[in-house]
C-alpha positions in Angstrom: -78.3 57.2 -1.3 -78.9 54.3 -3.5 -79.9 51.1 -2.0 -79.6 47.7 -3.4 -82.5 45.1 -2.6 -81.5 42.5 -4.5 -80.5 38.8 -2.7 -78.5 38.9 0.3 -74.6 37.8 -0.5 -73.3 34.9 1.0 -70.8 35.6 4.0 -67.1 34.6 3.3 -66.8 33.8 6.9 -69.4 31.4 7.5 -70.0 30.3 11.1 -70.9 27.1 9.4 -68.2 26.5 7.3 -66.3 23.3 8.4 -62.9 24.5 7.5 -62.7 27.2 9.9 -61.2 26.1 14.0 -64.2 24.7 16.4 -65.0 27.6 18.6 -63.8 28.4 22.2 -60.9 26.4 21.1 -57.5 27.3 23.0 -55.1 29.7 21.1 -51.7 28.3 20.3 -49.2 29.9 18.6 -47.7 28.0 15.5 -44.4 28.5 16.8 -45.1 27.1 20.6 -47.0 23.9 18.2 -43.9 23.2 16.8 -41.4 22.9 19.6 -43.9 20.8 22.0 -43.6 18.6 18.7 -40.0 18.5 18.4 -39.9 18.2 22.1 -42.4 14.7 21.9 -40.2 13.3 19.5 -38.7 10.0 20.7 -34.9 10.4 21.0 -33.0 9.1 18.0 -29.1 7.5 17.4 -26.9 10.7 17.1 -25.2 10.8 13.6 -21.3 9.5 13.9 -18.7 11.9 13.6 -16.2 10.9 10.8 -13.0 10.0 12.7 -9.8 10.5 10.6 -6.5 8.6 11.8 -3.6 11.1 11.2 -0.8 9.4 9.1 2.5 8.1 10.2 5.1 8.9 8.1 7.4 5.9 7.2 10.2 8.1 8.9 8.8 8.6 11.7 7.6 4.9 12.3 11.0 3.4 11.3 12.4 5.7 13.8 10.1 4.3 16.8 10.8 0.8 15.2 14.8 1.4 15.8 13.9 2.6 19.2 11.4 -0.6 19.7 13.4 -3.5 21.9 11.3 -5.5 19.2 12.4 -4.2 16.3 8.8 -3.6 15.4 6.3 -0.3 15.3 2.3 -0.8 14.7 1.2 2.9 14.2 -2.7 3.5 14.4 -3.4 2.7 10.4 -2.2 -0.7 10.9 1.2 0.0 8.9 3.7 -2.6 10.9 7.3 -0.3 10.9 10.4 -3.4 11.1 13.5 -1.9 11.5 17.2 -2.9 9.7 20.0 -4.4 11.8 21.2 -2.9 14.9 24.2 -2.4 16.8 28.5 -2.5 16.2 29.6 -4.4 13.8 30.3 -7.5 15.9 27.1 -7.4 17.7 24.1 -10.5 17.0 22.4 -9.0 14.5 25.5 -8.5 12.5 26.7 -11.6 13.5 23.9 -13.1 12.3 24.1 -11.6 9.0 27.1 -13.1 8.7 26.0 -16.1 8.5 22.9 -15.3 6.1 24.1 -13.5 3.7 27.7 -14.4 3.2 27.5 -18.3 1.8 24.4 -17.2 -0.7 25.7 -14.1 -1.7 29.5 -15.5 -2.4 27.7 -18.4 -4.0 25.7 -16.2 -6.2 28.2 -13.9 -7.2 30.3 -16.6 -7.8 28.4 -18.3 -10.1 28.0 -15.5 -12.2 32.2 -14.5 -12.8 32.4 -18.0 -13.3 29.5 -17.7 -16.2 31.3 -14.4 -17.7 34.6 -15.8 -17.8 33.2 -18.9 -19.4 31.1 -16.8 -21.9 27.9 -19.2 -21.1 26.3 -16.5 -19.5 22.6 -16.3 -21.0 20.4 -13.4 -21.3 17.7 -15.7 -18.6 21.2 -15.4 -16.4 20.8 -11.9 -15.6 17.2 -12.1 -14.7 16.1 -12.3 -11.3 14.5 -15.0 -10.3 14.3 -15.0 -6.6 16.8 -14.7 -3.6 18.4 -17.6 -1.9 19.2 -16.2 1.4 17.5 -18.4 4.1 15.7 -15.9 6.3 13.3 -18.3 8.2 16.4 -19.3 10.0 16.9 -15.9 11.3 16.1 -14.5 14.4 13.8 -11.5 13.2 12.1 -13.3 10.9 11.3 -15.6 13.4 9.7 -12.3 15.9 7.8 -11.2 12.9 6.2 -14.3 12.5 5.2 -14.8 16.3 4.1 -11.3 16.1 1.9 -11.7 13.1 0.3 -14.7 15.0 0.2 -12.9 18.3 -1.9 -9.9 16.5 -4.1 -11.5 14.2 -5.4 -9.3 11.2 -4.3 -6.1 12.9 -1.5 -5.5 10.5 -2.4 -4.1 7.1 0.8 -2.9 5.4 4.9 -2.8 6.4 7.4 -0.5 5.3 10.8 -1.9 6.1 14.4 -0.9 6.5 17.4 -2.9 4.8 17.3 -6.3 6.7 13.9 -5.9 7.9 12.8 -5.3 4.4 14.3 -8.8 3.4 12.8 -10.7 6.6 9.6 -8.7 5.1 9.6 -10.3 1.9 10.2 -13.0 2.6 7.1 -13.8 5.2 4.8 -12.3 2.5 6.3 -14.8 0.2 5.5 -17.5 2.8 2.3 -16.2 3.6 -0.1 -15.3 0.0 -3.1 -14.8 2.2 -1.6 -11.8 3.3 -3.3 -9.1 0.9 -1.7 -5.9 2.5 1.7 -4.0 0.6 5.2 -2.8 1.7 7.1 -0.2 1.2 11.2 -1.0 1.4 14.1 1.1 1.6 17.4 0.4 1.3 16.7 -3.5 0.8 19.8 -5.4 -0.4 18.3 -7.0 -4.1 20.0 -7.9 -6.9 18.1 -7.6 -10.5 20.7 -6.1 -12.5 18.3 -5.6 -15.6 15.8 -4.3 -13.8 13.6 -7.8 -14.8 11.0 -7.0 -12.0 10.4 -3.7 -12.9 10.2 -4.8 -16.7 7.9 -7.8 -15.6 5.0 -5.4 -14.5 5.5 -3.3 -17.8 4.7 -6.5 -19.4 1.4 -7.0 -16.9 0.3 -4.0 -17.3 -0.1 -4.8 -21.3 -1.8 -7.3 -20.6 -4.0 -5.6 -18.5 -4.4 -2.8 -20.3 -5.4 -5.2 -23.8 -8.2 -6.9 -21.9 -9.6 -3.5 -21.2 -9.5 -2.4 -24.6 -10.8 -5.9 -25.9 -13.5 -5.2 -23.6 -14.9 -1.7 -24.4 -13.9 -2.1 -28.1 -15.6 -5.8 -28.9 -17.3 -6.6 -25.6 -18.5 -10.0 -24.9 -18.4 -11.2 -28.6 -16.5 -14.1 -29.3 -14.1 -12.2 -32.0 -12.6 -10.1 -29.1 -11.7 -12.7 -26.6 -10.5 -15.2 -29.7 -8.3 -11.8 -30.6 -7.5 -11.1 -27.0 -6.4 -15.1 -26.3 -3.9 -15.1 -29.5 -2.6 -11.7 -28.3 -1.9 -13.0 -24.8 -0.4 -16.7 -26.2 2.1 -14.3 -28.0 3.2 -12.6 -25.3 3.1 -15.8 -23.0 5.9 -17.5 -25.9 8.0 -14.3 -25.7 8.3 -14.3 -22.2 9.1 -18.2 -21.9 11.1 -17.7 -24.8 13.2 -15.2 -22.5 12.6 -16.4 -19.2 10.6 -13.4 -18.2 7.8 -16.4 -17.5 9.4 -17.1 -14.0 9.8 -13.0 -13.0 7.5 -11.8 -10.9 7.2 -8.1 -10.4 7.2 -5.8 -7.6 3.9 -4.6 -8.0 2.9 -7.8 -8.7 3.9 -8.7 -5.4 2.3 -6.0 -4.0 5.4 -4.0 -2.9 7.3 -1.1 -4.0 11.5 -0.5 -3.3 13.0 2.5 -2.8 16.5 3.8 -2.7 18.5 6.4 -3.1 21.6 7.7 -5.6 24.1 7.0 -3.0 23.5 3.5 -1.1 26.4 1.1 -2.1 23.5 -2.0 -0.9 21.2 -1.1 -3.4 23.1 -0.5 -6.6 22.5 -3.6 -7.8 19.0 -3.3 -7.7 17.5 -1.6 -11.1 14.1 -2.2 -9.8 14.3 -0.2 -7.2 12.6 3.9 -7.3 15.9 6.1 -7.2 15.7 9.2 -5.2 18.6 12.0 -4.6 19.8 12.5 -1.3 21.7 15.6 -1.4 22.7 15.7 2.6 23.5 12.1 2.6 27.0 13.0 3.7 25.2 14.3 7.0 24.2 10.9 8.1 27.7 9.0 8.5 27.3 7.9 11.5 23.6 6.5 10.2 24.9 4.6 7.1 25.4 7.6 4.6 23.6 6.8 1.7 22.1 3.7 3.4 20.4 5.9 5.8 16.1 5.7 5.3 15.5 8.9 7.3 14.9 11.3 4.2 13.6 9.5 1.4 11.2 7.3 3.8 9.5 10.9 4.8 8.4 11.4 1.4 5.7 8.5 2.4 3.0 7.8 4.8 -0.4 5.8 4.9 -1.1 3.4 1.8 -4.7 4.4 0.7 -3.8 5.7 -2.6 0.1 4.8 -2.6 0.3 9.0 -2.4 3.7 10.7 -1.1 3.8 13.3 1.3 5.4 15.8 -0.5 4.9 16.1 -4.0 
């Protein structure tokens, strides 16, 4: 047997080596170490669970609105629901929309035959330019508006039924602070032409020429000095046509919608056509005036996103 006699080797395991544990120290497993740890750790906030507020269809909310001795429907998101008139034809609210509607409506109409017979009818003539029905002086309009001060910044949108789309307008109209949109259906409107619809063609141009001013020239001088001239073009052509006192429905933050075959809203060629194929099954409802199937195409207004697609 051979044996070496050369220097002793150096241990590995050192008893003086100060990385190894201090001896007659307790045993703990690693696993035990970590759950008195977890367990010492001072209780924090739980995370929030992400609550989701389910959508009211405009359907369903015009329907609780018709049911409402109000007239009115807040579902959670906010979206205030106003219904249209109520009741037989000789009952207040048509009563009452008697007396609104007729004299501006005669006086309107009017107006214009008396312009076509003439032949002085302008283009600018067939533009609409705003209603002239006084709906302050009106009954719902005059709910809305206590309601709206009674629930302060809890409304956020409205979609609105025939009359209660007009009462609708015309508080927004009244009230600019009012950032939220509507959604209207069936709303009596006359802008033959379309002018409103045409009117936010025309801003979105505009829009869409600062955009490409931006990204294309950036902040030199050259592109806003082209963009200004651009938009002092269009700015003569629509005083030139009248388009200059048009204001759009986007513009106003509210979108109409109608269907093939309401009589009220023919007039209107602003307004988003739908078809109604069972329209005939809603007599009794108003027919073609009836809200029931194009107004469940909608619900919610985060992204202005139908229903069914």
């Amino acid at each position: 047997m051979v044996k070496f006699y050369g220097p002793k080797r150096r241990q590995r395991f050192d008893e003086e080596a100060d990385w190894l544990p201090q001896k007659n120290r307790p045993f703990t497993m690693k696993r035990l170490q970590r759950e008195e740890a977890t367990e010492s750790l001072p209780e924090g906030p739980t995370p929030e669970t992400t609550k989701t507020t389910k959508k009211t269809s405009d359907s369903e909310g015009l329907s609780q609105a018709y049911r409402a001795d109000s007239g009115f429907y807040r579902d959670p998101a906010g979206t205030l629901h106003v219904s249209g008139t109520r009741g037989g034809f000789l009952g207040p609210d048509w009563t009452e929309n008697y007396k609104t509607y007729g004299p501006g409506l005669i006086e309107k109409l009017g107006d214009m035959f008396g312009k076509l017979e003439s032949g002085k009818v302008g283009f600018s003539d067939w533009l609409n330019t705003g209603q002239s029905f006084p709906m302050e002086d009106t009954n719902q309009y005059k709910a809305l508006d206590k309601y709206m001060v009674d629930n302060p910044g809890e409304v956020k949108n409205f979609a609105a039924h025939s009359r209660g789309a007009l009462v609708v307008e015309k508080w927004m109209e009244n009230h600019p602070e009012f950032t939220g949109h509507a959604r209207f259906y069936g709303k009596p409107h006359i802008d033959v032409l379309g002018s409103e619809k045409f009117k936010d063609f025309l801003n979105k141009a505009r829009q869409d020429r600062h955009e490409s001013y931006s990204t294309f020239w950036g902040p030199s001088w050259l592109g806003k000095a082209g963009e200004a001239i651009e938009n002092k073009e269009q700015d003569f052509a629509e005083w030139m046509t009248g388009f200059d006192k048009v204001k759009g429905v986007e513009e106003k933050h509210q979108q109409r919608i109608t269907n093939n075959m309401d009589l009220l809203t023919v007039l209107d060629g602003s307004a988003k056509v739908y078809e109604d194929p069972t329209w005939m099954n809603h007599l009794k409802q108003g027919g073609g005036h009836y809200y029931g199937n194009t107004s469940a195409l909608f619900a919610g207004f985060d992204e202005e996103k139908k229903v069914n697609t």
